[in-house]
Each structure stands twice: as C-alpha cells, then as structure tokens.
C-alpha positions, 0 to 999 in steps of 0.5 A: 797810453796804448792809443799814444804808443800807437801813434808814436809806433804806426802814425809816426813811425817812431817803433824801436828800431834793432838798436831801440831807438825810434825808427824815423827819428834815427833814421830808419828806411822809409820809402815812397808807396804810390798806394798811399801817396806817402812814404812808409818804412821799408818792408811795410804794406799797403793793403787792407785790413783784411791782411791781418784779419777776417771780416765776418757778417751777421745775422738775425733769427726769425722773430716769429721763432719763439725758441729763437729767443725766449729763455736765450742765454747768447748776447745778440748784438745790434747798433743801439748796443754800443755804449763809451766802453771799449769792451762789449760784455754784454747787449739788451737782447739774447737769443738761443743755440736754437736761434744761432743755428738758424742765423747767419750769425756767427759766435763772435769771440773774445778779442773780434772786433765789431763795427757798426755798418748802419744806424749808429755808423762807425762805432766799433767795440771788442767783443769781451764776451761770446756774442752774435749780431745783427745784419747791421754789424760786420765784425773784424776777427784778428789772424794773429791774437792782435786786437790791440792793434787791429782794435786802432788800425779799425779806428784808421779804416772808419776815417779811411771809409768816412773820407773816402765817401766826403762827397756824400753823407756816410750813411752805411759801408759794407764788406766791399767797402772794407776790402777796398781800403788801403791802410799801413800796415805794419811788419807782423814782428812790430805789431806782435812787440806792441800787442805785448807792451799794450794788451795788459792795458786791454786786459785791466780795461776789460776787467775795469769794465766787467767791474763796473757792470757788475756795479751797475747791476747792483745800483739797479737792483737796490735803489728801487727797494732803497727808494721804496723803503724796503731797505735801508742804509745803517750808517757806519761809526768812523773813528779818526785820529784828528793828530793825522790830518 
C-alpha cells in the first residue's frame, strides 16, 4: 500500500494538490528539467539523495582484538545480513563499546537506512535496531524523520546507479557514485504529508517483523528438544458446537 501511494505521489506525480485533488491529473504546473530530461512539478528538484539525507560509512574492528567482540552486545552488520524484511533487527555478528570505539563505524539509528555497496549489492533495510557496519555498506541517514520516503527514494537511487553503470556489470558503488546522482526530489511539505499517511504502515511492518523474530527464535530453541524427546506436545480437547458450522 505505501509503495502504491509512492508511485501514485513521486512516480506519477498525482499528490493532493491545495484543492486534494491529483496534481498532474488536474492539471497541476509541471515543467521541463534539463537534469532529468523530463518534465517534474513545479517547485520540485533535481539533485541527489543527499539533499534529504546524510551518507555515512562503516567499518570494522580488528579481529585480532578479542575485547572487540567477545561478549559484544552491538549488532554489527555486513551484506550476508540482509534477509526479504524490510526492518533489520538484528545480525549474526556483535561487537563491543570497546570494538565501536575503535571502528570507523558509527551507531546506526533507528529509521537510517542501509545499503549494501559490495557483495550482495543494492540490497537496502531500515535500520529497526541500534547497529554498526562493515566498510561494505554505506548507510542513508534521514535529515527530517522521513524514512518512508527516503526508504523508496533509496529504491530510485539503486536503478539510478544500476543504469547508469549498463555498460559494465554492477559489482559495487561508492559514496561518489551517490553524491553524483540526479533523482526527483520532492517539496519537504509533500514528503512530511506522505510520511504521515505511511509511517503507521512502517511502524506495524517493524512490529510484525520483531513478532516474527521472536517467533523464530522459540521455533529454534524447541524443535531440537521436541526432536529429541525432551519435550513433548500435550493435545488440547477442542470442543465445537457442530450447529455453527
């Protein structure tokens, strides 16, 4: 529903306009961007994701180090993390205070936004937990609480980079390659009405998500001691009323 809203909204360009009515359809200023070789509403950008957001890098800490990561409590995150959610709540590896301290990594918030730049390339996940990275990832952090859009505008930039790079195979991207992009941005005052209509979505998919992890974990943790008959399933005496079927 969000992704549809998008597209009717940034793709189309069919927002409310001051009367609600779609923009475009109702004939709404639209006007020729040399940038973009199309025409955009008036008042719109064309610039780079960065407008809207910060990039950030990461980093790892010496494997050499054990306090770096034995007995770490701080999701560390790298490529072979990224599973079909699109909340990432949490990774295979952990590290320290100790080992974030000595990384290039920063604490990753709630709400950034993650890309994978090698190794599983163009993947992307909001961050639903306090986490760090690997040099393999560059992260998107929102300037004005709106991941929702800047969660599909990330969508955008990956075709973008992809397109741009047809001639050869899209192997990696790097910060350059971001702050070269030219995507359509749109007016701070639509993107704050979206992220109010869409972040409730967001907010039941990363709860849905922390649901079925938790889930997950418990499946994990029984089903050996089922298997190996340390415990077992007592079946539950239902009672129906055959009259209501």
């Amino acid at each position: 529903m969000a992704r549809q809203l998008y597209d009717y909204w940034f793709v189309q360009f069919d927002f409310p306009d001051e009367n609600g009515r779609p923009y475009k359809s109702s004939g709404g200023k639209m006007v020729w961007n040399d940038k973009l070789k199309r025409e955009i509403p008036q008042g719109w950008f064309a610039d780079n994701i960065l407008l809207i957001s910060e990039i950030k890098v990461g980093g790892t800490p010496s494997k050499a180090k054990k306090e770096y990561w034995d007995g770490g409590k701080i999701p560390f995150f790298g490529p072979t993390d990224v599973k079909d959610s699109t909340y990432q709540l949490d990774t295979t590896d952990h590290i320290t205070q100790a080992g974030l301290d000595h990384c290039a990594s920063s604490l990753f918030k709630e709400g950034d936004i993650i890309l994978t730049a090698r190794g599983s390339i163009g993947k992307l996940v909001i961050v639903g937990m306090n986490m760090a990275m690997n040099q393999s990832c560059y992260a998107l952090s929102p300037k004005y609480h709106n991941t929702p859009y800047l969660y599909f505008l990330s969508k955008e930039l990956i075709e973008w980079m992809k397109a741009k790079g047809s001639g050869s195979v899209f192997k990696s991207f790097n910060a350059q390659d971001v702050e070269n992009s030219i995507l359509c941005i749109a007016l701070q005052t639509i993107i704050e009405k979206f992220t109010a209509l869409v972040q409730p979505i967001f907010n039941r998919i990363r709860n849905n998500s922390e649901a079925i992890n938790e889930l997950q974990r418990q499946r994990d943790e029984l089903l050996p001691l089922l298997m190996n008959g340390q415990v077992s399933v007592m079946p539950t005496e239902v009672n129906c009323d055959l009259s209501l079927c």
